[in-house]
SELOZA-727768 format. One record per residue (C-alpha): residue in three letters; z, x, y. Coordinates in pm, 1 decimal. Each point is the difference from the previous one (the first is absolute). Layout:
BEGIN
<r residu="ALA" pz="Z" px="X" py="Y"/>
...
***
This chain:
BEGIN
<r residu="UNK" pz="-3745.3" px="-1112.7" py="315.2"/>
<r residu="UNK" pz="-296.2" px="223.3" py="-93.1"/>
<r residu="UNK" pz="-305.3" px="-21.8" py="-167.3"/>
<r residu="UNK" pz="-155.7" px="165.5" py="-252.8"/>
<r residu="UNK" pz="-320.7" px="-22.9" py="-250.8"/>
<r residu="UNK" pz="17.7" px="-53.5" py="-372.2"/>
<r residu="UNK" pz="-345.0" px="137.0" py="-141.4"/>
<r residu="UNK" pz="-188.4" px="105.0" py="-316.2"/>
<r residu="UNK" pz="-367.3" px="5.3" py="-70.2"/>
<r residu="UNK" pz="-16.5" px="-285.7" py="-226.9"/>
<r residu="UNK" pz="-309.8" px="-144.9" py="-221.1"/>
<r residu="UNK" pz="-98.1" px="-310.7" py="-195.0"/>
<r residu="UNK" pz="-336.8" px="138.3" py="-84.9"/>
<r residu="UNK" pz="-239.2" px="281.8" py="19.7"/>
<r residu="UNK" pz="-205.5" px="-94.8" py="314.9"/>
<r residu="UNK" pz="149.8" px="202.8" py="286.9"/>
<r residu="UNK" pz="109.1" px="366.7" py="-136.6"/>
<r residu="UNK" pz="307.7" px="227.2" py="-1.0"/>
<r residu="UNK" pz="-114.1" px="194.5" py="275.4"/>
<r residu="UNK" pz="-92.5" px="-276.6" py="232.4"/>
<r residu="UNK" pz="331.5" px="-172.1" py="-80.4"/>
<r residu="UNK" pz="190.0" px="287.3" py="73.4"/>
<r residu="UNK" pz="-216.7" px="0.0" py="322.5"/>
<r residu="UNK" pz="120.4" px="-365.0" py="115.8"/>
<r residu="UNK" pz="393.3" px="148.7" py="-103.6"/>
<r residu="UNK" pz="-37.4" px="270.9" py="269.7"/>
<r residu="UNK" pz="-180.7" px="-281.4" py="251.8"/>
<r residu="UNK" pz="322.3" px="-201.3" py="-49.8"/>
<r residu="UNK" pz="236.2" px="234.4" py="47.8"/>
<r residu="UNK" pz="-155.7" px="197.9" py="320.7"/>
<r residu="UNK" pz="-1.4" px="-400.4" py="138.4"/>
<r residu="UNK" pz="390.7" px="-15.6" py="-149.7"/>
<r residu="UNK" pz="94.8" px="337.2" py="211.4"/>
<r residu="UNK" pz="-191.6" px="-153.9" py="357.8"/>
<r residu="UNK" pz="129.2" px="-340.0" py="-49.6"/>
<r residu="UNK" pz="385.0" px="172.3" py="-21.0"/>
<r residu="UNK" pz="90.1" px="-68.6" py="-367.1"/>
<r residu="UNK" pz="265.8" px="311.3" py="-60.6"/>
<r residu="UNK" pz="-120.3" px="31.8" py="-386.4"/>
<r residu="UNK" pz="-237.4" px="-26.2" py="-255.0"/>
<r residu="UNK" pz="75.7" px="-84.7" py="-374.1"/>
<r residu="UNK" pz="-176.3" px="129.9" py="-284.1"/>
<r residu="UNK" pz="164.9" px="-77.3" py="-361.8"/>
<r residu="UNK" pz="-83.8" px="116.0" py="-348.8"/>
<r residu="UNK" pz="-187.7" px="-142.0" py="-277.0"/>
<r residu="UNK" pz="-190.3" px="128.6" py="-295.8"/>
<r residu="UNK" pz="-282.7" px="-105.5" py="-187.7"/>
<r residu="UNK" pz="-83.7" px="-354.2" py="221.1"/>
<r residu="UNK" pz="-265.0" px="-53.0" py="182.8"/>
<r residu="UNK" pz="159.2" px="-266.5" py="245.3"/>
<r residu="UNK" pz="227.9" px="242.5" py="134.0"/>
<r residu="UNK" pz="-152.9" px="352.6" py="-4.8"/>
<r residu="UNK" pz="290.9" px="229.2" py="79.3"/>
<r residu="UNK" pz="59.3" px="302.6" py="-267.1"/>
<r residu="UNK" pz="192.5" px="182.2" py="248.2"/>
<r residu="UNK" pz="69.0" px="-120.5" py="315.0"/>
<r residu="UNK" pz="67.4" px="430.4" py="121.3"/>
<r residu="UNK" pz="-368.6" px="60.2" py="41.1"/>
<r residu="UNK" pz="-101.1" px="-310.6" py="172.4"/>
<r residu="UNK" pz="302.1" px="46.6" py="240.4"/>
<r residu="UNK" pz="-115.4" px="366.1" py="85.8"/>
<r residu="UNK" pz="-315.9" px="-97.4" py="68.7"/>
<r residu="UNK" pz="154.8" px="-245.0" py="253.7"/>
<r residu="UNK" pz="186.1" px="310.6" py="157.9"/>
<r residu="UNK" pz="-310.2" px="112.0" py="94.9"/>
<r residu="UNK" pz="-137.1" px="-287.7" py="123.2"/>
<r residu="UNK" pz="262.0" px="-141.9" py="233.8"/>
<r residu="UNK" pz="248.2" px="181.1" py="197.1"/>
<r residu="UNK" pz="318.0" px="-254.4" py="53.0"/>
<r residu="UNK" pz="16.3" px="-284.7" py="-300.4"/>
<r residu="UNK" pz="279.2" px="105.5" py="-247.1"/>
<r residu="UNK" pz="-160.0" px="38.4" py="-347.8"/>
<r residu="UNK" pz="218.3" px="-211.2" py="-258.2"/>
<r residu="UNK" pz="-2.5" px="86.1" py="-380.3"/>
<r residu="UNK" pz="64.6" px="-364.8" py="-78.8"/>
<r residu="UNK" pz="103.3" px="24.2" py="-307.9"/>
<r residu="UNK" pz="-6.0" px="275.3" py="-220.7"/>
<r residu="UNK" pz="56.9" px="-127.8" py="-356.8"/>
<r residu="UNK" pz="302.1" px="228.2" py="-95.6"/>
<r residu="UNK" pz="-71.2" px="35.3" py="-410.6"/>
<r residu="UNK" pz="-313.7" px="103.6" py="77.6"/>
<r residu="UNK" pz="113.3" px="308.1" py="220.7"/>
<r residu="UNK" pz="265.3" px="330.3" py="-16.4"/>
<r residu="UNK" pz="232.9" px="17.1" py="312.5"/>
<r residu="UNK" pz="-129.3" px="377.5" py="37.8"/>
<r residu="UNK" pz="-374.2" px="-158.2" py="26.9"/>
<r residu="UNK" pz="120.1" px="-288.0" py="216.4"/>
<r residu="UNK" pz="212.2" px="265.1" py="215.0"/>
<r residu="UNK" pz="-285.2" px="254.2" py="16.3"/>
<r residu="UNK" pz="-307.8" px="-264.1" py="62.1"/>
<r residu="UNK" pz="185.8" px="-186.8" py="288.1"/>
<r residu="UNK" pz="120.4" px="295.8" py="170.5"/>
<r residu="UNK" pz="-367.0" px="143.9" py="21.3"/>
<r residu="UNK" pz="-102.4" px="-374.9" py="117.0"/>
<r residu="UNK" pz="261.0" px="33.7" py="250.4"/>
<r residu="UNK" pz="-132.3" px="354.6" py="125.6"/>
<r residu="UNK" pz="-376.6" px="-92.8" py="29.6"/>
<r residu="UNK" pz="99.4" px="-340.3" py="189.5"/>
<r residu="UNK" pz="241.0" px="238.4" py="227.7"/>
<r residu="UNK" pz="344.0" px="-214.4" py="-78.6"/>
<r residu="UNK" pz="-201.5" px="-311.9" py="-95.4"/>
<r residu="UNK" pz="89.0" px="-78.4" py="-373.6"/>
<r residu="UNK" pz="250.6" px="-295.7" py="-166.7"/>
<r residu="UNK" pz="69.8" px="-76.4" py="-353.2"/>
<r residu="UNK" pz="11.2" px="-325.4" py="-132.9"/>
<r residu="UNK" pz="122.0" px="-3.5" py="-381.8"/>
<r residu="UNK" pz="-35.0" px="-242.9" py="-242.2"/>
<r residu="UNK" pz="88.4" px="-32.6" py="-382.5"/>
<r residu="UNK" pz="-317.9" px="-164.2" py="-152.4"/>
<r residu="UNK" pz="-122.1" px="-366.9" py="-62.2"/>
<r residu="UNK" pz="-317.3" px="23.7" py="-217.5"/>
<r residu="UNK" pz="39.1" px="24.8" py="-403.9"/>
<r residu="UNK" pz="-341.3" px="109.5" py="74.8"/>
<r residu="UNK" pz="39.1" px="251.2" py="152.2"/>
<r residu="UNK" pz="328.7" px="145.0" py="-188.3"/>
<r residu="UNK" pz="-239.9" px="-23.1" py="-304.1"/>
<r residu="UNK" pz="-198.5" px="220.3" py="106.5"/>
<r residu="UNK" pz="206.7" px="270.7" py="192.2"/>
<r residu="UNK" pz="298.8" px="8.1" py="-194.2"/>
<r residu="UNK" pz="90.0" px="32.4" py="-376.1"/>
<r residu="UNK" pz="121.6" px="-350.1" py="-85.9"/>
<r residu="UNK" pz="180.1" px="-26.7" py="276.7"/>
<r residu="UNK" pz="105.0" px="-343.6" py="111.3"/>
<r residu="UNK" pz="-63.9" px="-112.8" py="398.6"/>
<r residu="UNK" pz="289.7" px="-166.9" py="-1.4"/>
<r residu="UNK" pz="223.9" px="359.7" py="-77.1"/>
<r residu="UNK" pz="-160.1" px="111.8" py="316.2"/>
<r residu="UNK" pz="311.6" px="-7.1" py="235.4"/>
<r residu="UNK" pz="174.2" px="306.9" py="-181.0"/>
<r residu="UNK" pz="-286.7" px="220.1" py="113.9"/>
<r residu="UNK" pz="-2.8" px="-153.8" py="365.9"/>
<r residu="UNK" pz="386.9" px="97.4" py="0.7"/>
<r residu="UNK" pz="-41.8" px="310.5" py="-108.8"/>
<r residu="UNK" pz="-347.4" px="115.6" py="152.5"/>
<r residu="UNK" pz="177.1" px="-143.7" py="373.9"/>
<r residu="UNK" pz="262.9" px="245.0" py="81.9"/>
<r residu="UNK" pz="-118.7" px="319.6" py="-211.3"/>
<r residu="UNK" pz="-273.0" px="-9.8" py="243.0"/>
<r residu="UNK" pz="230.4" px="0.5" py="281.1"/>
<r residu="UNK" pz="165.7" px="316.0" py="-91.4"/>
<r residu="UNK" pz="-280.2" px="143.8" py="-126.1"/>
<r residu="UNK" pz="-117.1" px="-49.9" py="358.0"/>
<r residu="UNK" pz="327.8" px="172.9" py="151.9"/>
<r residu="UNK" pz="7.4" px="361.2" py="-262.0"/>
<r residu="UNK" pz="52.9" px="87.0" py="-316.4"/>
<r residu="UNK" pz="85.9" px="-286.5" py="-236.8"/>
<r residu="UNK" pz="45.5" px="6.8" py="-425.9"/>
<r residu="UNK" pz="-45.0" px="-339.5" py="-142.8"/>
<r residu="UNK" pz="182.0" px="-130.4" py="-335.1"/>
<r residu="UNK" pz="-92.2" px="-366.2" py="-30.7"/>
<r residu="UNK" pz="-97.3" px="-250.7" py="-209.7"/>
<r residu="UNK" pz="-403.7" px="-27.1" py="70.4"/>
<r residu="UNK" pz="-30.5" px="403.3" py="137.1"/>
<r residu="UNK" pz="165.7" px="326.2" py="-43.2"/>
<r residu="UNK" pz="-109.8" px="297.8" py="148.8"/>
<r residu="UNK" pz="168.3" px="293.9" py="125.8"/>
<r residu="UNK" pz="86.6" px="136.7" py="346.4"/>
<r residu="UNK" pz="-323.6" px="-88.1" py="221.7"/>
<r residu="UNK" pz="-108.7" px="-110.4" py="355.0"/>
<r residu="UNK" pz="-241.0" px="-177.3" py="231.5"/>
<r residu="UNK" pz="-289.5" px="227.5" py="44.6"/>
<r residu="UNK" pz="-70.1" px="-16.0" py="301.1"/>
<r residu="UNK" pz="259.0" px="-196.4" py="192.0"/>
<r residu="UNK" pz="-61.8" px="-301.4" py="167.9"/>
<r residu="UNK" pz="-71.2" px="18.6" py="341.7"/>
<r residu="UNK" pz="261.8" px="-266.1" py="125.3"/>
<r residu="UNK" pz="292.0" px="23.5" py="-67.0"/>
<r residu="UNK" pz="17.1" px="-292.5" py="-259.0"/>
<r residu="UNK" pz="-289.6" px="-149.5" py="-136.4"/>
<r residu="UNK" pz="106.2" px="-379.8" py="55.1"/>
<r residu="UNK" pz="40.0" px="-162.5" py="-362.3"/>
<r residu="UNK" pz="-71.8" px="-339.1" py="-67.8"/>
<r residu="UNK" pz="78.9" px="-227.9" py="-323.8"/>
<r residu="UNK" pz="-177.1" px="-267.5" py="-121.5"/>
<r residu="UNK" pz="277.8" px="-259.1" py="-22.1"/>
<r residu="UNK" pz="51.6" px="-403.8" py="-150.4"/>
<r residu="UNK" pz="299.5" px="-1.9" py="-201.6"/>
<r residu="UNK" pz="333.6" px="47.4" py="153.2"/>
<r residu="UNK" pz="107.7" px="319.7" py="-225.6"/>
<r residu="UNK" pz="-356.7" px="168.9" py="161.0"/>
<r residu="UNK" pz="72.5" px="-100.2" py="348.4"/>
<r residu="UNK" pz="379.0" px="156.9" py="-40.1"/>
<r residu="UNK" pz="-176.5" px="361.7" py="-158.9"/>
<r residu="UNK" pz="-140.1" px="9.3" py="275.4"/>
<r residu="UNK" pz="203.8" px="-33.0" py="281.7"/>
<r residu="UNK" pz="256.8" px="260.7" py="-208.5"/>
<r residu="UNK" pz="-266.7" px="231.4" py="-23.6"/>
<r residu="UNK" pz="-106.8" px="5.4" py="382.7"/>
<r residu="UNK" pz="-355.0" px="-166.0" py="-94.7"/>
<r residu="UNK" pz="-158.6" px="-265.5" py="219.3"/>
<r residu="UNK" pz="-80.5" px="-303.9" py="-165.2"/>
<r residu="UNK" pz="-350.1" px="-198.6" py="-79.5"/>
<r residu="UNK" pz="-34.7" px="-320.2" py="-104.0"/>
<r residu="UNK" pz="-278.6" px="-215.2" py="-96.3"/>
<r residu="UNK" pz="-12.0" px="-404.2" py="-39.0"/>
<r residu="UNK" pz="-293.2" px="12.8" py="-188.6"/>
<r residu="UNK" pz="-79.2" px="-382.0" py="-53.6"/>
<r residu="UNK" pz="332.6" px="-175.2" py="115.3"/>
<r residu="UNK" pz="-0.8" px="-163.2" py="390.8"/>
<r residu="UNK" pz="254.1" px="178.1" py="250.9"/>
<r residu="UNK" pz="317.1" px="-117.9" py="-153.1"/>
<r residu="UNK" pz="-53.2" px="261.7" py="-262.5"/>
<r residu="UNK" pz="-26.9" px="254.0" py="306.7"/>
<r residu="UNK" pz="347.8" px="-162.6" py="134.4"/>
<r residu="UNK" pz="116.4" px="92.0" py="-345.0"/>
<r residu="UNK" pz="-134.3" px="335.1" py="-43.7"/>
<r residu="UNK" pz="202.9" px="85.5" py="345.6"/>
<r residu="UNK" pz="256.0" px="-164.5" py="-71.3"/>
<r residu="UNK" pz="39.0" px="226.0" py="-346.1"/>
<r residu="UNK" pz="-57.4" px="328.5" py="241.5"/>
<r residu="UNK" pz="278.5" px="-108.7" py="242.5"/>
<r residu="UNK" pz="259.5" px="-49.6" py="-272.7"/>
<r residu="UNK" pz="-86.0" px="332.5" py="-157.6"/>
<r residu="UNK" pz="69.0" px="117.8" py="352.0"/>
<r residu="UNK" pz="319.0" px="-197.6" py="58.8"/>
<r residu="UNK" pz="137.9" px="196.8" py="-373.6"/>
<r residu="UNK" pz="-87.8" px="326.8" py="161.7"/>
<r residu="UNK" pz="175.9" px="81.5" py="311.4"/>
<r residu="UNK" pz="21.6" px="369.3" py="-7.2"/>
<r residu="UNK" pz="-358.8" px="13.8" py="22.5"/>
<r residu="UNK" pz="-69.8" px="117.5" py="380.2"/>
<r residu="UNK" pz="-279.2" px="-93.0" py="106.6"/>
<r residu="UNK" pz="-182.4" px="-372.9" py="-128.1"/>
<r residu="UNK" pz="-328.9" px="19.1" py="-178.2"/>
<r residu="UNK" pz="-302.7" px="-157.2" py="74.0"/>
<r residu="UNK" pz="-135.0" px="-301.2" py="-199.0"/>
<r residu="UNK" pz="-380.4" px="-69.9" py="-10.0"/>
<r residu="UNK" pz="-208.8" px="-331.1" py="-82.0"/>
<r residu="UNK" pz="-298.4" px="74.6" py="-191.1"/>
<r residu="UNK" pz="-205.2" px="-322.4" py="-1.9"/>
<r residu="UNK" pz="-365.0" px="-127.3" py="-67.0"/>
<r residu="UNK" pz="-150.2" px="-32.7" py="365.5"/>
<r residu="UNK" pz="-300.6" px="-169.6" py="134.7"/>
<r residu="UNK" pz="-75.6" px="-112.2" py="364.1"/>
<r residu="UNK" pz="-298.0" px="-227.5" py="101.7"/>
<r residu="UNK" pz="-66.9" px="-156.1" py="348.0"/>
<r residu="UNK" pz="115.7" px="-382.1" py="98.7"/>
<r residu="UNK" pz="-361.7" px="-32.1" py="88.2"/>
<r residu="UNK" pz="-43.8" px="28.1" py="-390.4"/>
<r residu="UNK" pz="243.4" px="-251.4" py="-132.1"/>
<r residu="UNK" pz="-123.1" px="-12.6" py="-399.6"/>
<r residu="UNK" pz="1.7" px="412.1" py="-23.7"/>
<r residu="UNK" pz="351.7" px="-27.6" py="-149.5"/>
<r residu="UNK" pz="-236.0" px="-99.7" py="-357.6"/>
<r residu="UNK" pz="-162.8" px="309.8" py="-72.9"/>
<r residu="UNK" pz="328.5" px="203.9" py="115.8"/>
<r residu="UNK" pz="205.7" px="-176.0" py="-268.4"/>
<r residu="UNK" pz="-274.4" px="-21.6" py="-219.8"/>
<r residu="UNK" pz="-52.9" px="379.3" py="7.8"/>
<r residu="UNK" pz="391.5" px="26.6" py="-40.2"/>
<r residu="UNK" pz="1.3" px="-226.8" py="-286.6"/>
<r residu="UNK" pz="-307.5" px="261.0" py="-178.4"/>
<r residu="UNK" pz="269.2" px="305.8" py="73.7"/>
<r residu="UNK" pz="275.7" px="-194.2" py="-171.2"/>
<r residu="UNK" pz="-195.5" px="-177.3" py="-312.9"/>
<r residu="UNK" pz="-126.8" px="399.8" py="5.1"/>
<r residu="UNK" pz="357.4" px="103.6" py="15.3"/>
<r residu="UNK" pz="106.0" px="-274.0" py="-269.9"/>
<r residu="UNK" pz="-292.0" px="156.3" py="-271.2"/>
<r residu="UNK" pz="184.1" px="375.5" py="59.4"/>
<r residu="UNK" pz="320.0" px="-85.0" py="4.3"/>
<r residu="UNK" pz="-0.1" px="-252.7" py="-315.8"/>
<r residu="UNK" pz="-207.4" px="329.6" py="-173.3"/>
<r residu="UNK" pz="-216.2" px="-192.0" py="-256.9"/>
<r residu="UNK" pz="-340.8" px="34.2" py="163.8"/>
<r residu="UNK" pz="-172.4" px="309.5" py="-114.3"/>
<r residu="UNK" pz="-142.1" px="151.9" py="294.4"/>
<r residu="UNK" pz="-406.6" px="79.3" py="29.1"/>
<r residu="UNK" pz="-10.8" px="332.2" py="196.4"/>
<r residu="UNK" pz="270.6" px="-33.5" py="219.0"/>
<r residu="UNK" pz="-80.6" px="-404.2" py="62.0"/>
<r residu="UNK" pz="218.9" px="-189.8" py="-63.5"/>
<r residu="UNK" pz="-89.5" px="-434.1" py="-4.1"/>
<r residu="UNK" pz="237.0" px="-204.0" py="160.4"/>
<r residu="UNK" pz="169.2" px="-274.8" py="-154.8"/>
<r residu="UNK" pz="-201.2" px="-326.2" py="-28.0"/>
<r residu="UNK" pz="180.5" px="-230.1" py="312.1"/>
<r residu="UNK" pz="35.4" px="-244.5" py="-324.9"/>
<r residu="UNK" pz="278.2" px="201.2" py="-93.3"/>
<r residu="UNK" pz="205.0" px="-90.3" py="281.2"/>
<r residu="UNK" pz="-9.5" px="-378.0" py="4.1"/>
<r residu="UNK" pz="289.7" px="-162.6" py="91.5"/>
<r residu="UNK" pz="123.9" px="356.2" py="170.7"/>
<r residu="UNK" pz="-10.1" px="-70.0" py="338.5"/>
<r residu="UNK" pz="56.7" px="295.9" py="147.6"/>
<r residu="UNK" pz="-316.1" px="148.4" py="-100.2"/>
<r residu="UNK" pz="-180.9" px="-276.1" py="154.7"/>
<r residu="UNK" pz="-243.8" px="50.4" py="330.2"/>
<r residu="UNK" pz="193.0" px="-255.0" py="191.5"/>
<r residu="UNK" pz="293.2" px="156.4" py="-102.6"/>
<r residu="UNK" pz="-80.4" px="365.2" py="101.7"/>
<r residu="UNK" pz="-87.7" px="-115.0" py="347.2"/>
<r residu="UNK" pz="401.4" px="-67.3" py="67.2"/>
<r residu="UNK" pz="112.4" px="314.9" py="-194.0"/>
<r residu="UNK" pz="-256.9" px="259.2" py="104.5"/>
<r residu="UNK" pz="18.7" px="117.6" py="341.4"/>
<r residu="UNK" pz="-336.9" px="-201.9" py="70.2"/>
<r residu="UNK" pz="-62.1" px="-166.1" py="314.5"/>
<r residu="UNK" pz="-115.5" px="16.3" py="404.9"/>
<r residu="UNK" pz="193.6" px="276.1" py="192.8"/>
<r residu="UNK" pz="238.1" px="-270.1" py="97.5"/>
<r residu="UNK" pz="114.3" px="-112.8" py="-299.9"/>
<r residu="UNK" pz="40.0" px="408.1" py="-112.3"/>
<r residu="UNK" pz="225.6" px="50.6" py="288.7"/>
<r residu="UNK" pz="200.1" px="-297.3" py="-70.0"/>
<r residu="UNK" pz="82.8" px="53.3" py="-352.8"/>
<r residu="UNK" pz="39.2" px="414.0" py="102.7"/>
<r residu="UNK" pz="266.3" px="-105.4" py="268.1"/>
<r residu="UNK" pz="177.8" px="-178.3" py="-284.0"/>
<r residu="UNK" pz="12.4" px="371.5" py="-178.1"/>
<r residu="UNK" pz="48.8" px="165.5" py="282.7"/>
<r residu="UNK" pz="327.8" px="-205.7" py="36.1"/>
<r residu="UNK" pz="99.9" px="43.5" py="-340.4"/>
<r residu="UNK" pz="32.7" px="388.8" py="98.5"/>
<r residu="UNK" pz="-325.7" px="117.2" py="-187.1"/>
<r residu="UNK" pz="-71.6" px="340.2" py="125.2"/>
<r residu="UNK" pz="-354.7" px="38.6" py="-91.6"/>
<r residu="UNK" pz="-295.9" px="-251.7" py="-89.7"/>
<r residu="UNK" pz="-258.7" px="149.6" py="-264.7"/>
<r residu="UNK" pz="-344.5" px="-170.1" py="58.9"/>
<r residu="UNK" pz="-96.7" px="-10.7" py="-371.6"/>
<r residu="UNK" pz="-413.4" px="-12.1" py="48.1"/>
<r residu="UNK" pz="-107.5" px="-2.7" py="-432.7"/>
<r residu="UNK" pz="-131.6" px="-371.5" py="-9.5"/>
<r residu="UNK" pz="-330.6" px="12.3" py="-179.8"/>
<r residu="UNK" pz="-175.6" px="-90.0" py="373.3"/>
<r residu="UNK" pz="-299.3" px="253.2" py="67.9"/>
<r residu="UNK" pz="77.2" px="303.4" py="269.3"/>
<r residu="UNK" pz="-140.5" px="-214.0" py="331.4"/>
<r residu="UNK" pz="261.3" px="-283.9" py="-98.0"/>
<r residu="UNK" pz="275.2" px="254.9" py="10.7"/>
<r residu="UNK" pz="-124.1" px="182.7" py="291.1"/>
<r residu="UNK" pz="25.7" px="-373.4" py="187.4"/>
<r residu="UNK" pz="319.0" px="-62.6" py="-105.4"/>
<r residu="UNK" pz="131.2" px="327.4" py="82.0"/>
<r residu="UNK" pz="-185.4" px="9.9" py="334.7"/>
<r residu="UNK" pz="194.6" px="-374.1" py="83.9"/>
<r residu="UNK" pz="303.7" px="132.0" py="-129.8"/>
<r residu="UNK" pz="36.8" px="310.5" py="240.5"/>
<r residu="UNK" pz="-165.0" px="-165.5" py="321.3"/>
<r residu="UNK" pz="223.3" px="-347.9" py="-54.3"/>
<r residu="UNK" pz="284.6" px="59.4" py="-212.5"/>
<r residu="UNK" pz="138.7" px="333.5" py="57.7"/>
<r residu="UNK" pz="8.2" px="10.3" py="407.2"/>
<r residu="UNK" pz="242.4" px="-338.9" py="-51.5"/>
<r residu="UNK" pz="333.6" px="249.1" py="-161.5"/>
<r residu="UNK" pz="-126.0" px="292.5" py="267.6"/>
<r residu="UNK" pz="338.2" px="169.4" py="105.8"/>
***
């Protein structure tokens, strides 16, 4: 199983700056790459400050520069908001200036929010046509020549310029339901899956959705990969009650993710207030206590325990997803216990 870094610059107020968050991103990731993660992660999202990630091309480039062996992961590209001859063209360069380095995740959308605001009345939920669509015109745009008639794009006879580097830029899809999980396996896409709140059964279910889409495909040759992309915070035994501010810093992101995605808190430049934890009485799940068993919080040993468990399960890569609300130095600790105690235990 490998490991890889989940990452954005994310902020809850104005008292550290862009430019020294972006700092702390590149820390992180230079850490990632000489601890042995094999990718970093860098989504897209518009227009919130909690997860500051326009474009996810530039920051990745940057990267390129910066490192010399972590794969740089597009993870995820919101499809309406592209063209495939932009998402063709703008990886391929990636993959040039990182010398072979690049992977595309792709996702359809999840925020109202943010459809509102990059799309003409375009619903989040009609997202998946453009995720089909976008997926393999950039494939063959990456091979030659390639016209496009669909639904969301038509364009005439165009290609990749320039070409990728590799051969393939891998392709990943951001999967839950069954029908997404079988698109993607018939496509030739990797698959990545998140739990969000839900304990590791949900993670038993999510694999056990990608193995039946690969049981209804047998002609495909060769058997994608399937990432975990999970909340993760490690803290010493020596420190037995630093599981509280982990979860309670996970809790912020969500209540944070619960005001976005329910889209009927105005934002005040690009801040966005989290949900009052009143909201959620009676929801357990959102609850501290709760978020200690379904976050990946806990000492090294407990990490490696419940990471043998995916391991078993056949999960082919573990995404350390660091956005938690905790300040840089809390990360940096976690991280630092996470690559000198957890990662040498699944050494091959």
């Amino acid at each position: 199983m490998r490991f890889s870094l989940f990452i954005h610059m994310e902020r809850y107020d104005d008292t550290i700056s862009h430019e020294e968050h972006f700092e702390n991103l590149v820390e992180l990731t230079q850490m990632a790459e000489a601890g042995g993660f094999s990718t970093v992660w860098i989504g897209e999202h518009h227009s919130m400050e909690y997860t500051v990630s326009p474009n996810p091309i530039p920051q990745l480039a940057y990267l390129a520069a910066k490192t010399s062996t972590i794969r740089l992961g597009a993870g995820t590209i919101i499809a309406p908001f592209w063209t495939p001859i932009r998402a063709a063209g703008e990886l391929a360069l990636l993959d040039i200036i990182s010398n072979g380095r690049a992977e595309l995740g792709v996702a359809r959308g999840a925020y109202q929010f943010e459809f509102d605001r990059m799309t003409q009345d375009m619903k989040a939920t009609d997202g998946g046509q453009a995720m089909q669509e976008l997926i393999p015109a950039v494939q063959k745009l990456w091979e030659g020549d390639y016209a496009h008639d669909g639904e969301v794009w038509q364009f005439p006879t165009s290609t990749s310029v320039p070409k990728p580097k590799q051969a393939q830029i891998p392709v990943w899809v951001a999967a839950r339901s069954p029908e997404s999980h079988d698109y993607a396996v018939a496509n030739g896409c990797h698959v990545m899956v998140t739990p969000l709140m839900k304990g590791d059964e949900e993670v038993e279910s999510l694999v056990q959705k990608y193995e039946t889409a690969i049981e209804a495909h047998p002609e495909i040759s060769q058997r994608p990969d399937i990432m975990v992309l999970r909340h993760t915070y490690v803290h010493s035994a020596e420190e037995p009650e630093a599981w509280r501010p982990a979860a309670e810093s996970i809790q912020k992101f969500y209540r944070t993710f619960d005001a976005v995605f329910g889209n009927k808190v105005e934002p005040v430049n690009g801040f966005i207030e989290p949900s009052p934890e009143e909201k959620f009485a009676g929801r357990e799940e959102f609850t501290p206590d709760s978020l200690h068993h379904t976050a990946m919080i806990g000492t090294p040993d407990v990490v490696v325990d419940r990471l043998r468990h995916y391991e078993q399960l056949g999960v082919s890569e573990y995404s350390f997803w660091s956005d938690n609300a905790m300040s840089h130095e809390e990360k940096k600790r976690s991280l630092k216990l996470f690559i000198d105690e957890v990662i040498p235990k699944f050494a091959q």
